[in-house]
N, CA, C and O atoms as a CHARMM CRD file, in Angstrom:
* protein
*
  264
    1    1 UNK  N      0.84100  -1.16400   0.00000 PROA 1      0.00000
    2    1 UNK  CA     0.00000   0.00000   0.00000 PROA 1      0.00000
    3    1 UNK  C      0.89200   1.23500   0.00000 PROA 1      0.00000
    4    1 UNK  O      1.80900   1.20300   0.82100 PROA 1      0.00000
    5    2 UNK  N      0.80200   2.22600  -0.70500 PROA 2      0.00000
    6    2 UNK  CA     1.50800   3.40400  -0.79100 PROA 2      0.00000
    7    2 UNK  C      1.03500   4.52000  -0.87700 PROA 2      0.00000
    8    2 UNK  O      1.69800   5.41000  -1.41100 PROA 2      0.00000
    9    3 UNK  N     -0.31900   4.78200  -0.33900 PROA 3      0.00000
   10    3 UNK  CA    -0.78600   5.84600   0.16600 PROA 3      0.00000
   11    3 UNK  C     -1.81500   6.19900  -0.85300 PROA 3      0.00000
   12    3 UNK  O     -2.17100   5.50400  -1.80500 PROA 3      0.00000
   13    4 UNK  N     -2.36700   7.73700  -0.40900 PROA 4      0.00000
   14    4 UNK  CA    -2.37400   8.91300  -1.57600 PROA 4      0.00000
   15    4 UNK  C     -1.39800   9.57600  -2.12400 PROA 4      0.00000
   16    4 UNK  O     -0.39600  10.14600  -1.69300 PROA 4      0.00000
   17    5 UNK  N     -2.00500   9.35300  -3.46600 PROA 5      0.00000
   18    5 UNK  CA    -1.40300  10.69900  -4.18500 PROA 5      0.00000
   19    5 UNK  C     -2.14000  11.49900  -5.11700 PROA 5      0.00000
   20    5 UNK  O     -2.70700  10.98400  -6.08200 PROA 5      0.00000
   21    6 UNK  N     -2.16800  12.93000  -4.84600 PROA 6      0.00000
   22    6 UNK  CA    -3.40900  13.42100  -5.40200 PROA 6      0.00000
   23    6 UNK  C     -4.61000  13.20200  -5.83900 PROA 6      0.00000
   24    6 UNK  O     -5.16100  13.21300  -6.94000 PROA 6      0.00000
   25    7 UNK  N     -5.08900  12.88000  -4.12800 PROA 7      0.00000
   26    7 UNK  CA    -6.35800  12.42500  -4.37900 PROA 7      0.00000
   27    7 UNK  C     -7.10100  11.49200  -4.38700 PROA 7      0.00000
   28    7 UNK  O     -8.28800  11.58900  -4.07900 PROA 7      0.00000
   29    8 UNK  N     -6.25700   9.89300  -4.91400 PROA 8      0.00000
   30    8 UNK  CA    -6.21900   8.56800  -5.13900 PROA 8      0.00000
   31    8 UNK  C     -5.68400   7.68200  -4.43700 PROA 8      0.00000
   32    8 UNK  O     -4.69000   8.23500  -3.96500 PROA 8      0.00000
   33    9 UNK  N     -5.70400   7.14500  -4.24800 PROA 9      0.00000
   34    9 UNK  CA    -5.27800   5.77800  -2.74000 PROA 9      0.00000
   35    9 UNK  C     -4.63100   4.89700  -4.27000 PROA 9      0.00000
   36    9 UNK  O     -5.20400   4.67900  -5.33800 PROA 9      0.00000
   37   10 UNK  N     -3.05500   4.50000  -3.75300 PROA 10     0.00000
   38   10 UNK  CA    -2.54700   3.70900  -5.28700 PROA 10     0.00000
   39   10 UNK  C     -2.15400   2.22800  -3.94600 PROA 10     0.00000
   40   10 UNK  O     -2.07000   2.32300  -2.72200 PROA 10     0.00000
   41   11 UNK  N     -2.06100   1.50500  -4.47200 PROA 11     0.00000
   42   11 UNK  CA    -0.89900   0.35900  -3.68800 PROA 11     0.00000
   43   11 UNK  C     -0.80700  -0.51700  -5.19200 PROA 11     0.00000
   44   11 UNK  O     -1.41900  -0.35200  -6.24700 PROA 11     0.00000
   45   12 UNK  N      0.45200  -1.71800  -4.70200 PROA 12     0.00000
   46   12 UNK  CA     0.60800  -2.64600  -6.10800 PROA 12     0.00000
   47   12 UNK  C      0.93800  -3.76600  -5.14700 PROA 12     0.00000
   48   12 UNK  O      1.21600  -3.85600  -3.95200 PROA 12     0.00000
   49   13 UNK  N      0.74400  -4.83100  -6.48900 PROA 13     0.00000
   50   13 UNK  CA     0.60800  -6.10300  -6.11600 PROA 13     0.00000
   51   13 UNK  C      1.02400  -7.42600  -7.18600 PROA 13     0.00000
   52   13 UNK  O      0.55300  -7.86200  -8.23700 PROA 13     0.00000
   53   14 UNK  N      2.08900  -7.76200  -6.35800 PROA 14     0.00000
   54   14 UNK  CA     2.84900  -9.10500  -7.38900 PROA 14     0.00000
   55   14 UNK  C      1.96600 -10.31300  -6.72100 PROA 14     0.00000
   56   14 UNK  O      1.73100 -10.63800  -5.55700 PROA 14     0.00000
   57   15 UNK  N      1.56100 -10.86100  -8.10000 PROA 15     0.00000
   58   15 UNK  CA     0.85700 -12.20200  -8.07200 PROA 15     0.00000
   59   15 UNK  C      1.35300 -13.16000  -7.81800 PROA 15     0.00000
   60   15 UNK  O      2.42600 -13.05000  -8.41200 PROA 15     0.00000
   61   16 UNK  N      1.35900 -14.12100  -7.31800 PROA 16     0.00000
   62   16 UNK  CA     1.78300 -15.70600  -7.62700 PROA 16     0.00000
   63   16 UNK  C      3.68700 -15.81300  -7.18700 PROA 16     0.00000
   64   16 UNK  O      4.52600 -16.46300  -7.81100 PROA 16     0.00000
   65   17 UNK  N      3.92900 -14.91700  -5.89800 PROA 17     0.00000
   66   17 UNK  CA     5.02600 -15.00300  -5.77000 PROA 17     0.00000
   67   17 UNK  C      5.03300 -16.00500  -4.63100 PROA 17     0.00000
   68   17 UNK  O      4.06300 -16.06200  -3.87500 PROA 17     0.00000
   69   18 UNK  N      6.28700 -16.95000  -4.44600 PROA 18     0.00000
   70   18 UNK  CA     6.54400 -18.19500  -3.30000 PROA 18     0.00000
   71   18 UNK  C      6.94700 -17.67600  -2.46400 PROA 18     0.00000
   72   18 UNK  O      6.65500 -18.17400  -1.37700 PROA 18     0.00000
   73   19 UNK  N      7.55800 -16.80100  -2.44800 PROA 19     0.00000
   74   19 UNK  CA     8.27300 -15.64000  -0.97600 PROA 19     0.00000
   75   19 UNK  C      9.07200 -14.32900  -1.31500 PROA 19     0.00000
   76   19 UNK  O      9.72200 -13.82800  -2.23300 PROA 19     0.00000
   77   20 UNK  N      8.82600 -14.17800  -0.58700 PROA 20     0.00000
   78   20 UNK  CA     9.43200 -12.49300  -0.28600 PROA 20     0.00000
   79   20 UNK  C     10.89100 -12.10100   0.20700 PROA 20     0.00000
   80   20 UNK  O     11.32300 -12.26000   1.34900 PROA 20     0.00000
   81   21 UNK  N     11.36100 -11.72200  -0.55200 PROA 21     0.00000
   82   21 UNK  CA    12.63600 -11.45300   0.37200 PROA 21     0.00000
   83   21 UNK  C     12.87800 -10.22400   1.24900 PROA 21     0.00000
   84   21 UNK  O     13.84100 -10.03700   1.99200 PROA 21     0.00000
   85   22 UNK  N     11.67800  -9.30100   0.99900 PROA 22     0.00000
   86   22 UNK  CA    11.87100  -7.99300   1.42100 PROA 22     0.00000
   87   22 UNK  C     10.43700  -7.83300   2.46500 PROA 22     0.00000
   88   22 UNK  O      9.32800  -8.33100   2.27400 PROA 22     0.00000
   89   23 UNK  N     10.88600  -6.98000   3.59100 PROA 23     0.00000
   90   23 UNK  CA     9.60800  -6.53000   4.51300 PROA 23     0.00000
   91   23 UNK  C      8.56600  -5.82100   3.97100 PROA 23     0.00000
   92   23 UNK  O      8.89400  -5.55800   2.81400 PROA 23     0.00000
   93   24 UNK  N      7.25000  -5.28400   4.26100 PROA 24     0.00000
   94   24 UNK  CA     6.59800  -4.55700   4.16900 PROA 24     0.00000
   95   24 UNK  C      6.72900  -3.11900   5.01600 PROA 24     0.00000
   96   24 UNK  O      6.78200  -3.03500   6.24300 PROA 24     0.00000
   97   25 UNK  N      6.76300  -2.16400   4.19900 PROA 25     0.00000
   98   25 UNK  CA     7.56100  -0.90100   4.31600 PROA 25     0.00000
   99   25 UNK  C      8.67900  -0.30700   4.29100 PROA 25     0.00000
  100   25 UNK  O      8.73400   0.90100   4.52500 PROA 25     0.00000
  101   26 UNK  N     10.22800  -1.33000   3.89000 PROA 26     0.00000
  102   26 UNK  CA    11.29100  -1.42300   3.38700 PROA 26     0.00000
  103   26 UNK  C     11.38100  -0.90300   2.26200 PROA 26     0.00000
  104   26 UNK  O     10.56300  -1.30300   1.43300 PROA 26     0.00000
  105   27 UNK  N     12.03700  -0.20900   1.97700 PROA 27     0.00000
  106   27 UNK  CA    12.71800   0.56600   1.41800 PROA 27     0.00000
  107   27 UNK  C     14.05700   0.05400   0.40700 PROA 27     0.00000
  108   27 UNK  O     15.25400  -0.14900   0.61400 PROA 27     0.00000
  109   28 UNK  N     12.93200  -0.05000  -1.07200 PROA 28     0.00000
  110   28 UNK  CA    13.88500  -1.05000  -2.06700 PROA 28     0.00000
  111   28 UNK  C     14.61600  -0.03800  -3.20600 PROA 28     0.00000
  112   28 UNK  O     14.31900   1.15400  -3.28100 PROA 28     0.00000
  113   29 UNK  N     15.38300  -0.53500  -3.87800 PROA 29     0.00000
  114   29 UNK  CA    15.77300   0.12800  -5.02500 PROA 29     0.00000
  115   29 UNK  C     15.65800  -0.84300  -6.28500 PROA 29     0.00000
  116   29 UNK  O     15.42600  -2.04900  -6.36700 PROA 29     0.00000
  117   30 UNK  N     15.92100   0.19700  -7.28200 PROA 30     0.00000
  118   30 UNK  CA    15.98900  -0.44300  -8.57900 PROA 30     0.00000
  119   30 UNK  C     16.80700  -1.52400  -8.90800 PROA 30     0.00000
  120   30 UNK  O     18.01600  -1.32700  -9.03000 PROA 30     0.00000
  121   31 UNK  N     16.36100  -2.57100  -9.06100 PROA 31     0.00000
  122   31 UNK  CA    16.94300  -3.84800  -9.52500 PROA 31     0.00000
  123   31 UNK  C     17.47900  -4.71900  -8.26800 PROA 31     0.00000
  124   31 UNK  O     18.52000  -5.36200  -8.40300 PROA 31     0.00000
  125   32 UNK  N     16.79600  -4.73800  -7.10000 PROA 32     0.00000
  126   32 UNK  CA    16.92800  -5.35200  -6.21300 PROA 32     0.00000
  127   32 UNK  C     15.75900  -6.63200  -6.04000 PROA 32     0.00000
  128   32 UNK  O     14.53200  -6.56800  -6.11400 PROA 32     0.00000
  129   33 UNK  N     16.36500  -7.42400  -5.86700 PROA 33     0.00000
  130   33 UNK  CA    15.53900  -8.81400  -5.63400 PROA 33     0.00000
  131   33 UNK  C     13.72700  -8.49600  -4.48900 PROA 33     0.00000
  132   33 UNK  O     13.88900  -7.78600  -3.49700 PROA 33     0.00000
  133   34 UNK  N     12.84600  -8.82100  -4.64300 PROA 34     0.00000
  134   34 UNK  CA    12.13600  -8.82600  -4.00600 PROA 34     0.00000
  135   34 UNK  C     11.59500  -9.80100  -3.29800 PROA 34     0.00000
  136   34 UNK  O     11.35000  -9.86500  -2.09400 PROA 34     0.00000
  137   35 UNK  N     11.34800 -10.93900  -4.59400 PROA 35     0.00000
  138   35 UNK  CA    10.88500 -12.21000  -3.77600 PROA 35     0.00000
  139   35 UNK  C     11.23100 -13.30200  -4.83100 PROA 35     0.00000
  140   35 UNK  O     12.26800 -13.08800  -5.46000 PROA 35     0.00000
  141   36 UNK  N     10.60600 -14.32600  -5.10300 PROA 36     0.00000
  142   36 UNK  CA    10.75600 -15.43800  -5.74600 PROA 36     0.00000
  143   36 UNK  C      9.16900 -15.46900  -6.37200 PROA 36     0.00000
  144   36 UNK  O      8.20500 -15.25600  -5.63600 PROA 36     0.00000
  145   37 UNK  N      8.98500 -15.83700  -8.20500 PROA 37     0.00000
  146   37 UNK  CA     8.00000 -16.51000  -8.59500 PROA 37     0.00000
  147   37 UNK  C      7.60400 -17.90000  -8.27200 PROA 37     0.00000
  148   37 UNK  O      8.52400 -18.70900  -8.14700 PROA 37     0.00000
  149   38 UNK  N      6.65500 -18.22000  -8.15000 PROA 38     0.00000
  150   38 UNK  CA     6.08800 -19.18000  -8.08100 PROA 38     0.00000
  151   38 UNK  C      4.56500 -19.88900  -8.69800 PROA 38     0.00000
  152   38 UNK  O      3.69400 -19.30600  -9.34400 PROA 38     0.00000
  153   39 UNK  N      4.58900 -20.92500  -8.37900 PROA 39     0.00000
  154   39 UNK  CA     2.84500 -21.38400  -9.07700 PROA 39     0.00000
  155   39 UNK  C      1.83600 -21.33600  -7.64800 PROA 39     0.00000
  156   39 UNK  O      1.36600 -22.42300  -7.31100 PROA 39     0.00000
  157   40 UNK  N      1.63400 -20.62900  -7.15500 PROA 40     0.00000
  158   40 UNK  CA     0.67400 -19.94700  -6.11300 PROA 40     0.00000
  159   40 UNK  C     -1.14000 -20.08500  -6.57800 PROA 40     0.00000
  160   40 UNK  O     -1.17500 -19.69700  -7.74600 PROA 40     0.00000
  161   41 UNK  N     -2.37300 -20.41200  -6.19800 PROA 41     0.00000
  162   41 UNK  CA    -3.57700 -20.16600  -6.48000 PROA 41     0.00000
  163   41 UNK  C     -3.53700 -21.53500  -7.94600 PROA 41     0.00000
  164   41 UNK  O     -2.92400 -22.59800  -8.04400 PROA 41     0.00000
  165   42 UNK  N     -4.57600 -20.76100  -8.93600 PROA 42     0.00000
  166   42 UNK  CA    -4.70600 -21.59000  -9.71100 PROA 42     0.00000
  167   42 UNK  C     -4.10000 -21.36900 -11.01400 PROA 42     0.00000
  168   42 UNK  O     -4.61300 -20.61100 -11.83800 PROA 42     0.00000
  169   43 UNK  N     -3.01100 -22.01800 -11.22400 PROA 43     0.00000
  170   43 UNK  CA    -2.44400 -21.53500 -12.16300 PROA 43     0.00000
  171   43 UNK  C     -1.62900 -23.11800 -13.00700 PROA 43     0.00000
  172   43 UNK  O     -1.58600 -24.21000 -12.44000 PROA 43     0.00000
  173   44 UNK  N     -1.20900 -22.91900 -14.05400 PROA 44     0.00000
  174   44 UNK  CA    -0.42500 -23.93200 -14.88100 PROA 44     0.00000
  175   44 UNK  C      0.87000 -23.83700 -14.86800 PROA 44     0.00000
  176   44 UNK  O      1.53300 -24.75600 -15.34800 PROA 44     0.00000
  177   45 UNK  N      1.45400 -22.77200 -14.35000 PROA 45     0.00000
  178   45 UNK  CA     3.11100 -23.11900 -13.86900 PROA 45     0.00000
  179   45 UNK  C      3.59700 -21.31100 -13.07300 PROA 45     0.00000
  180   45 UNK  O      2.96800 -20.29000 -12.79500 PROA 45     0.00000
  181   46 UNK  N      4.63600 -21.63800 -13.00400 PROA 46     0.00000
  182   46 UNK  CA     5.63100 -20.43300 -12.60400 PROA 46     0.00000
  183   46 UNK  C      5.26600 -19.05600 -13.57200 PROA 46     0.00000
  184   46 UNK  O      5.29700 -18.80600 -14.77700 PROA 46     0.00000
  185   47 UNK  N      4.98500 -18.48500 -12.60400 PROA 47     0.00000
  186   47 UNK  CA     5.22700 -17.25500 -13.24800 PROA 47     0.00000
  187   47 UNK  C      4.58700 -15.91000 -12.30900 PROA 47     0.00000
  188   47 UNK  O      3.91600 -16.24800 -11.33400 PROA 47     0.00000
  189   48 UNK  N      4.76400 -14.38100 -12.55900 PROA 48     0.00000
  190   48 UNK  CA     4.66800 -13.89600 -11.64100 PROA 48     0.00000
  191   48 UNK  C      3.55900 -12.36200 -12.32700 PROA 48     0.00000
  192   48 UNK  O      4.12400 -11.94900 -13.34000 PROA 48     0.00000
  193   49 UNK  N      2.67300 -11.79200 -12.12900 PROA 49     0.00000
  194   49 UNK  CA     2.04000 -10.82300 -12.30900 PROA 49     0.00000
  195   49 UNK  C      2.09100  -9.33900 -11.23700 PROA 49     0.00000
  196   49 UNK  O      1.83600  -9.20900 -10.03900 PROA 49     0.00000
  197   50 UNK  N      2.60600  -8.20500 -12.44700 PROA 50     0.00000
  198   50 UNK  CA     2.66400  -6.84900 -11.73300 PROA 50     0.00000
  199   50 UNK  C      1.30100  -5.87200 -11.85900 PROA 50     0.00000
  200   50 UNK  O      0.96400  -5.48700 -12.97900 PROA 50     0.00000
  201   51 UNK  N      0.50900  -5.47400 -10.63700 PROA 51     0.00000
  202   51 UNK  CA    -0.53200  -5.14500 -11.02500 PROA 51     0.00000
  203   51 UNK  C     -0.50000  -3.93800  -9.91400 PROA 51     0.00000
  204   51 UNK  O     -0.05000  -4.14100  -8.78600 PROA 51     0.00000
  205   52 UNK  N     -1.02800  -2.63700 -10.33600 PROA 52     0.00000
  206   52 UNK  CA    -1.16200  -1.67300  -9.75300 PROA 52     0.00000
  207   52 UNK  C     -2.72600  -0.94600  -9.37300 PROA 52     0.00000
  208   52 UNK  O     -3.34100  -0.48800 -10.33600 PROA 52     0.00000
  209   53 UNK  N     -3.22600  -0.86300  -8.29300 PROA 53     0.00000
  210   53 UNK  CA    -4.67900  -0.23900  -8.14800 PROA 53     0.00000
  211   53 UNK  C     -4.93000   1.27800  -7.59200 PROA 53     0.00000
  212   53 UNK  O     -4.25100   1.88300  -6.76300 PROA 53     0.00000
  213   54 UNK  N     -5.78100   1.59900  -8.09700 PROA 54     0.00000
  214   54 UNK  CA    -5.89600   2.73900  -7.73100 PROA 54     0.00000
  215   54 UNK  C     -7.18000   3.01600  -7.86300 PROA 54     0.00000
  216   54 UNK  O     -7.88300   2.90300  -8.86700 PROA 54     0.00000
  217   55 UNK  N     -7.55800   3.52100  -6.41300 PROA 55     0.00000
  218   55 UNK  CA    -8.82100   3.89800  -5.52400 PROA 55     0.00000
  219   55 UNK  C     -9.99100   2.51300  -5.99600 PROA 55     0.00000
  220   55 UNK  O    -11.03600   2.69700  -6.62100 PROA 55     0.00000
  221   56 UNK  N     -9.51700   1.26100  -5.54600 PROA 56     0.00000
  222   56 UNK  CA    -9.92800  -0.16100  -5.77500 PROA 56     0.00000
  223   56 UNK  C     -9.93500  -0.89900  -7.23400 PROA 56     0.00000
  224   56 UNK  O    -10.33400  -2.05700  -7.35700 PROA 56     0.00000
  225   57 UNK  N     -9.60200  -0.35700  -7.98800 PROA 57     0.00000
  226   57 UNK  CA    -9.65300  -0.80800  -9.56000 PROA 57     0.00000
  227   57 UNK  C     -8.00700  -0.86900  -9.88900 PROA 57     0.00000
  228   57 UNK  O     -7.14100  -0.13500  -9.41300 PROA 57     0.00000
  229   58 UNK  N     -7.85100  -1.88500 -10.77600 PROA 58     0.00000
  230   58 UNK  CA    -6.62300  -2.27000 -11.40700 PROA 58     0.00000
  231   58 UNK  C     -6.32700  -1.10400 -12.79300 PROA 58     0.00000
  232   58 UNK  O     -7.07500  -0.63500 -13.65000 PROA 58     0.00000
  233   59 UNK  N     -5.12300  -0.97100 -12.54800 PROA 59     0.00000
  234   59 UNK  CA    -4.60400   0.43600 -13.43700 PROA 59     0.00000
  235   59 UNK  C     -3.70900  -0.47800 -14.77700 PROA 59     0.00000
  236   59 UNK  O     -3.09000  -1.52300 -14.58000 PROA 59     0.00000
  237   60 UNK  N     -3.83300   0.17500 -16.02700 PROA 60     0.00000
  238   60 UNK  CA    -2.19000  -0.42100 -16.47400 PROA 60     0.00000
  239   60 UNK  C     -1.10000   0.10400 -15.83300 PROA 60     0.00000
  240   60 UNK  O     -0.91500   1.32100 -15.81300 PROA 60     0.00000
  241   61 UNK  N     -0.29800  -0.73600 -15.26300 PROA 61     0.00000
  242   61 UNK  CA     0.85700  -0.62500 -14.57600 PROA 61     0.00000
  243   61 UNK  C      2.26900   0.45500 -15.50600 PROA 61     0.00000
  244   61 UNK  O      3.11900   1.21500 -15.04200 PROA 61     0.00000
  245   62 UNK  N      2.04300   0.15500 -16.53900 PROA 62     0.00000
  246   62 UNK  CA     2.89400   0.61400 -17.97300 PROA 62     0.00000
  247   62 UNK  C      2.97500   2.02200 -17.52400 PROA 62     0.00000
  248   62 UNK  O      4.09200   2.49200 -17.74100 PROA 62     0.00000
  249   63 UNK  N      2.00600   2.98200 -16.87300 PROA 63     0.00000
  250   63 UNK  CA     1.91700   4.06200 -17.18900 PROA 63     0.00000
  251   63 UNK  C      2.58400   4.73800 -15.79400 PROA 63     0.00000
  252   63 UNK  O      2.66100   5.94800 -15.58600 PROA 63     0.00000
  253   64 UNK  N      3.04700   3.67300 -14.88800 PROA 64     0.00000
  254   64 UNK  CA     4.18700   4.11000 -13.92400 PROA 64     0.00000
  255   64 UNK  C      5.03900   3.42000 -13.77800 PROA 64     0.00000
  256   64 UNK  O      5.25200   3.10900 -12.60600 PROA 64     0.00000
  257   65 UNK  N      5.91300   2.85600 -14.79200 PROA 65     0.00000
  258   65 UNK  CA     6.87200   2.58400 -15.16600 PROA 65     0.00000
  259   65 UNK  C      8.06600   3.67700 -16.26700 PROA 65     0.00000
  260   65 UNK  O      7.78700   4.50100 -17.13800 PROA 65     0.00000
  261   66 UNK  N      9.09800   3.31700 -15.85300 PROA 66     0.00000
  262   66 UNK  CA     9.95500   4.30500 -17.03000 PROA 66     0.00000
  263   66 UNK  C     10.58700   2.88600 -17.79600 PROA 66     0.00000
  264   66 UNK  O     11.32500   2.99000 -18.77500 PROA 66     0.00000
């Protein structure tokens, strides 16, 4: 969860990961390990989903990315 920002309540959310390597509210940088993919829920193998919401609805993520 990462707050407001103007206005909007944003947080993001990796799917189908096996563990975490990092706390909640830690303080990561670019290209640092986070966690491990995995086959989590119902799924047909490994793999991992980046999904961003904002004010309860799923955003394309693309558009806060560089």
């Amino acid at each position: 969860e990462h707050g407001y920002f103007g206005g909007k309540y944003y947080m993001s959310d990796y799917g189908h990961m096996s563990s975490f390597v990092v706390s909640a509210g830690q303080t990561v940088q670019q290209g640092q390990l986070l966690g491990y993919s995995g086959a989590t829920g119902n799924v047909t193998g490994c793999h991992l989903h980046f999904e961003i919401w904002e004010d309860d609805f799923r955003v394309d993520p693309m558009a806060f990315l560089d």
